[in-house]
Every structure is written in structure tokens, then in C-alpha cells.
C-alpha positions as CSV (number, residue, x, y, z in Angstrom):
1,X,191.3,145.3,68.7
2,X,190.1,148.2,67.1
3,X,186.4,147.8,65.0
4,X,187.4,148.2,61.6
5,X,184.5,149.9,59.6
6,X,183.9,148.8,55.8
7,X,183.1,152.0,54.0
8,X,181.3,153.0,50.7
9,X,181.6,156.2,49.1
10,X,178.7,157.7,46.8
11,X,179.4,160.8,44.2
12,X,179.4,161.2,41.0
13,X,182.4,163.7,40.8
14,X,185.7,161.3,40.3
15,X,187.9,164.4,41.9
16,X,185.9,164.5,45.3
17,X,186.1,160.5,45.7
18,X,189.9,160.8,45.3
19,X,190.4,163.7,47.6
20,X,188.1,161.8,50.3
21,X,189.5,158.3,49.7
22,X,193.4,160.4,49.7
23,X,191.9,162.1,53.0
24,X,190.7,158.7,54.6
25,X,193.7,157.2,54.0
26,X,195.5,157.9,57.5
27,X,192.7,155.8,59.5
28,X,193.4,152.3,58.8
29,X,190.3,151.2,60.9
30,X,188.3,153.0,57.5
31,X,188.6,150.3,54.8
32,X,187.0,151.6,51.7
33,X,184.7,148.3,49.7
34,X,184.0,150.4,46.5
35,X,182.3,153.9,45.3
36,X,179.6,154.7,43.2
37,X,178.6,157.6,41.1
38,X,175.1,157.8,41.1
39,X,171.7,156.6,43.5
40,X,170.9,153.4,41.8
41,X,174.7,152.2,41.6
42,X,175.1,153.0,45.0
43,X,172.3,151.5,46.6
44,X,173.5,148.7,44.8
45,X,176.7,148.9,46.5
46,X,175.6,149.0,49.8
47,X,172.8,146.3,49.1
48,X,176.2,143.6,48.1
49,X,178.6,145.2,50.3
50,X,176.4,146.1,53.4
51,X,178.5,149.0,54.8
52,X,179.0,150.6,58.6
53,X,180.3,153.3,57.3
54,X,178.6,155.5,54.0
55,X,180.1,158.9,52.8
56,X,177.6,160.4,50.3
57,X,177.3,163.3,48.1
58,X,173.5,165.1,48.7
59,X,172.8,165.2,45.9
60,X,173.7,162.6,43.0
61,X,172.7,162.9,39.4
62,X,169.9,160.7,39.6
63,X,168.1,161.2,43.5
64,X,169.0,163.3,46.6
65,X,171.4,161.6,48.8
66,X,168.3,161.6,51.3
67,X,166.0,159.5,49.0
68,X,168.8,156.8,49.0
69,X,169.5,156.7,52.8
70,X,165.6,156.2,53.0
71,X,165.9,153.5,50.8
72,X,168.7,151.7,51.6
73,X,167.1,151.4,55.4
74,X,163.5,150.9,54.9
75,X,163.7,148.6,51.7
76,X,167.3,146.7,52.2
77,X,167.6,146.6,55.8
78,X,170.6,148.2,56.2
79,X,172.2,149.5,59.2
80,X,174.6,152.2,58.5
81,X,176.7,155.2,59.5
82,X,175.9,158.0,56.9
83,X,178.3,160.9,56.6
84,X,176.8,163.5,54.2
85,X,179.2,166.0,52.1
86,X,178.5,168.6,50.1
87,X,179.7,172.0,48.6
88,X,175.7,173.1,49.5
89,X,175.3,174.7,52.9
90,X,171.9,175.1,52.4
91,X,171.6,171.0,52.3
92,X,172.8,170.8,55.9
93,X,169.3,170.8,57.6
94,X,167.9,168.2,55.2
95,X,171.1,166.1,55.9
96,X,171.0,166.1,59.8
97,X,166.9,165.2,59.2
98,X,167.3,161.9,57.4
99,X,169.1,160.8,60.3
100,X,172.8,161.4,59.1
101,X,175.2,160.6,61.8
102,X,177.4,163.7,60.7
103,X,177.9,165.9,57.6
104,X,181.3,167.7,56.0
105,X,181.9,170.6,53.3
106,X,183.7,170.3,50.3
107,X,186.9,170.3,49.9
108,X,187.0,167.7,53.4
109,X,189.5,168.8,55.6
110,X,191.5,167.2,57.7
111,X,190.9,168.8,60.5
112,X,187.0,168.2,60.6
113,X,187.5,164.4,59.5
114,X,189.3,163.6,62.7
115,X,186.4,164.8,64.5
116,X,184.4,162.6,62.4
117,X,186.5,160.1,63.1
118,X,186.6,160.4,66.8
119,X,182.9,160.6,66.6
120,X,182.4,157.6,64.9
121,X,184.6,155.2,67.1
122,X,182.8,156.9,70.2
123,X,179.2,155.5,68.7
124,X,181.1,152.4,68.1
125,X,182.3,152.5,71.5
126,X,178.7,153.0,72.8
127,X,176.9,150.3,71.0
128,X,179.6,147.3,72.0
129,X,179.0,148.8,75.7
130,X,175.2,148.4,74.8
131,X,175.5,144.6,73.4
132,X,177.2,143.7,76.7
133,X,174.8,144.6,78.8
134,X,172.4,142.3,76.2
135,X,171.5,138.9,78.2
136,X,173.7,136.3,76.7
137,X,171.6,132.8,76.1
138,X,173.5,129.7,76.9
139,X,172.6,126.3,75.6
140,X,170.0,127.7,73.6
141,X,168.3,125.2,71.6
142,X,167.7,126.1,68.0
143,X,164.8,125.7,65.8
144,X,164.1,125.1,62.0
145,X,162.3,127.6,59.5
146,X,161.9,126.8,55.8
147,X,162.7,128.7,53.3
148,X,160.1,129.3,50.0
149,X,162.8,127.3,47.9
150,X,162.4,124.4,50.6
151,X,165.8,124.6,52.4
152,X,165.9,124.0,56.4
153,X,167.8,126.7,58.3
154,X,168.7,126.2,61.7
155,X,168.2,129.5,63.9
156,X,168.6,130.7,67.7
157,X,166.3,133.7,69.0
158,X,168.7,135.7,69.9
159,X,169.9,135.4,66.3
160,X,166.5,137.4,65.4
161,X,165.2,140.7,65.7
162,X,162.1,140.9,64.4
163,X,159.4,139.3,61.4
164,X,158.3,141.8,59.0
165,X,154.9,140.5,56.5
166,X,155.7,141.4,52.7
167,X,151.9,141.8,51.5
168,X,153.8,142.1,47.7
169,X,155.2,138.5,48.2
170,X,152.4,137.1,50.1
171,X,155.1,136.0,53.1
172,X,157.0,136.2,56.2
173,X,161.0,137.3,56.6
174,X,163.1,137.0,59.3
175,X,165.3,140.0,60.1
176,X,168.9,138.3,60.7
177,X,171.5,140.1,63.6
178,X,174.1,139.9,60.6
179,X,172.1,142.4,58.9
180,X,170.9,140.2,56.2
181,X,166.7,138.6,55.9
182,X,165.7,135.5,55.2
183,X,162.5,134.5,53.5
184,X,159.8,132.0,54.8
185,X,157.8,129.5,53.1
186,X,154.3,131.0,52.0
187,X,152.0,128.8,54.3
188,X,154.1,130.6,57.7
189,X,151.6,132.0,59.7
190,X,152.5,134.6,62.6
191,X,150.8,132.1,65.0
192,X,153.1,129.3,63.7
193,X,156.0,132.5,64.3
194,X,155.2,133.4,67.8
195,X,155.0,129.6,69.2
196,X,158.9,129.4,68.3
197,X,159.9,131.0,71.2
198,X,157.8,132.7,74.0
199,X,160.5,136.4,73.2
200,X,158.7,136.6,69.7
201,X,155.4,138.2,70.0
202,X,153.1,140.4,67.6
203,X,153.0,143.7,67.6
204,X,151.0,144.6,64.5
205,X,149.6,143.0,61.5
206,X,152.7,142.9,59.6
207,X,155.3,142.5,62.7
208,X,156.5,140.6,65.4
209,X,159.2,141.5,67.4
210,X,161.8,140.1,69.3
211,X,161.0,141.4,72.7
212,X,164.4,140.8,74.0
213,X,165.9,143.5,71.6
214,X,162.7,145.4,72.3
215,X,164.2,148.8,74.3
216,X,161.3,150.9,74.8
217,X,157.8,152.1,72.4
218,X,157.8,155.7,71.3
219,X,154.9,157.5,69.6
220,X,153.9,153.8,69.0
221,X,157.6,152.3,67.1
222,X,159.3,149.8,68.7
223,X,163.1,151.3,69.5
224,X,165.4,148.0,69.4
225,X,168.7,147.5,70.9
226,X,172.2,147.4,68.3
227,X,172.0,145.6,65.9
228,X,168.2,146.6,65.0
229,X,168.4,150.3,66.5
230,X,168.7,151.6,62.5
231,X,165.0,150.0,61.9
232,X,161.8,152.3,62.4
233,X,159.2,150.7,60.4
234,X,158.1,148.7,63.6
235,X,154.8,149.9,64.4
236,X,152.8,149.0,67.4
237,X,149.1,148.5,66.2
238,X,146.1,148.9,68.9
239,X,144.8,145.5,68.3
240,X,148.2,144.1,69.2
241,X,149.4,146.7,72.1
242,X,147.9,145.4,75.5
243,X,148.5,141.5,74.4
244,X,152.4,142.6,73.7
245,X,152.0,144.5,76.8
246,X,151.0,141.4,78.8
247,X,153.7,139.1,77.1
248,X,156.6,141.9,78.5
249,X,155.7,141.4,81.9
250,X,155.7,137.5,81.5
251,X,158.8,137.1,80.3
């Protein structure tokens, strides 16, 4: 069964959203969940419809397309495809920079969508080979977190990817493989965090990662395996390098 991809579109000219969504139409794997017309709509979008798949102008009335792929990742956790389009040129550079996964010209033609296309069920492709190769836990025994409203949810490890501090909120969130985070009750600590399961160690002050979906540290960020590989706020902290380290060759 082919991976269908739920899609967003961002621009604020109603013409180029009807060419694209007219354009799209032949690739029923493509489902389009709703368009927006500026930043702040869109990022709203994406926060409620949590997209694989974004087609965005580069620049919207109110931010540069770039601004909101930077937010949408760091702030909302999203993992996404972004396709940049623009009648700019000169925007290409800037597009391929913030980590677009591939960029089109106005008017889109067809031609240049099927590669695209192609391109996009290739990565697809890629990442389920990836998640196979991922060890599988059986019988896994879950454990309880509590939530700052008090409610008991019921987790596995390999359901987790990572803990990330939020020194605004004063707590710890759990960084879900469905793409969503759930928050923790205030009195968490990271010591309370790590004893859950012997994977789950600290890398820095503000994380601890998942060393399961831990794939390798470059220029001191942990690169995770699918479905964290869109994160790269997880730094790797001196204090906390030769202990994580250590833990690795334990496990």
C-alpha cells in the first residue's frame, strides 16, 4: 500500500493555490488537509494538521517562508517535507539552506512535479527501509508518567525519542514517535526520567535522549533515526558527553 502523504499548502495568492492543488491533483497518494495565506495561519495549520508533506510560498505577507519552516520544527515539533515555490530565483539558495527537501518555479509544471513526486516517495521509500532495520521490543513493559493536569499515561520506550526541559514552563516534555509532546508534572526530575528505562540517558542540561534512536553525534547534535531525524536542537553538553558515552557501550 502506497504511503499516502497529508499535505498543506501556504501562499497568500488564491490563483497559485488552485494551479498547485489543480497540478497535484493526478497523485492520489498527495491528499491536500487545508491551505493558508499567510505565516501565522499557516503555522497554525500545520500545528492542528501536522503535515508530511508542506508546499510553501518564500515569501508570505507576513514572514519569509524560511522563518516559518524554522518555527514550525524547533518550536512545534514538526517533522515535515517542505517543498518551496516561488516566482524569485534569487530565493533558491535560501530555500535549499533551511533544509527544504526540494523547490519549484512559478507557474509549477508538470513536468518538474513528477520529479518531485518521484523524489518524495524515494525518501519515503528510504525511511520505512530505515525503521526496519530499528530493533523491534517485544513484551515491553510500559510505564506511567503524569501529566501537570494529573492524568496517568501509560508509555513504552520505544514510543519516545527524547525529553526536552522547557526553562519558560519550569518542566519536562516527552517527545512522542506520533509526532506529538506530552507534558510532565513540575516536580519530574531528569534523574526520576533516566531510571525509566536504562535507553534514556542525559545528554545535556535540558535533554535526554533516547539512545536507541540515537544514530550518531555530529559537531556535538545528536542525529536520531525516522521519526526524530527532523529534530536538531539536541545538543550534547561536555558535562554530559563521556557519562552518555559510557551508557552506549552498556547498553
Amino acid at each position: 500500500m502506497n504511503k499516502i502523504y497529508r499535505t498543506v499548502i501556504i501562499d497568500d495568492e488564491e490563483s497559485a493555490i488552485d494551479n498547485l492543488c489543480l497540478a497535484l491533483k493526478p497523485y492520489g497518494q498527495i491528499v491536500v488537509e487545508g491551505v493558508a495565506h499567510n505565516g501565522a495561519a499557516g503555522l497554525k495549520l500545520i500545528e492542528k494538521v501536522r503535515p508530511d508533506l508542506v508546499f510553501q510560498d518564500v515569501e508570505l505577507p507576513d514572514m519569509l517562508g524560511m522563518e516559518l519552516v524554522t518555527r514550525a520544527r524547533k518550536k512545534l515539533g514538526v517533522n515535515m517535507e517542505v517543498v518551496f515555490y516561488t516566482a524569485y530565483n534569487k530565493y533558491m539558495i535560501d530555500a535549499f539552506r533551511a533544509y527544504a527537501f526540494d523547490f519549484l518555479l512559478k507557474p509549477v509544471d508538470s513536468q518538474e512535479l513528477e520529479v518531485v513526486i518521484r523524489r518524495l516517495e524515494e525518501r519515503g521509500k528510504e525511511v520505512e527501509a530505515v525503521k526496519a532495520q530499528l530493533p523491534v521490543p517485544t513484551a515491553e513493559k510500559p510505564f506511567m508518567m503524569v501529566t501537570p493536569t494529573g492524568d496517568l499515561r501509560f508509555l513504552h520506550a520505544s514510543e519516545i525519542g527524547y525529553f526536552r526541559y522547557l526553562s519558560g514552563r519550569k518542566l519536562w516534555e516527552v517527545a512522542l514517535s506520533d509526532g506529538t509532546f506530552l507534558p510532565l508534572k513540575r516536580n519530574t526530575t531528569a534523574e526520576q526520567l533516566c531510571i525509566y528505562d536504562k535507553s534514556f540517558v542525559q545528554v545535556h542540561q535540558s535533554y535526554i535522549v533516547n539512545m536507541n534512536y540515537l544514530v550518531m553525534v555530529q559537531d556535538n547534535r545528536c542525529i536520531m533515526y525516522p521519526p526524530f531525524d527532523g529534530c536538531d536542537e539536541l545538543l550534547v553538553s561536555k558535562k554530559y558527553r563521556k557519562e552518555m558515552m559510557d551508557r552506549f557501550y552498556q547498553l
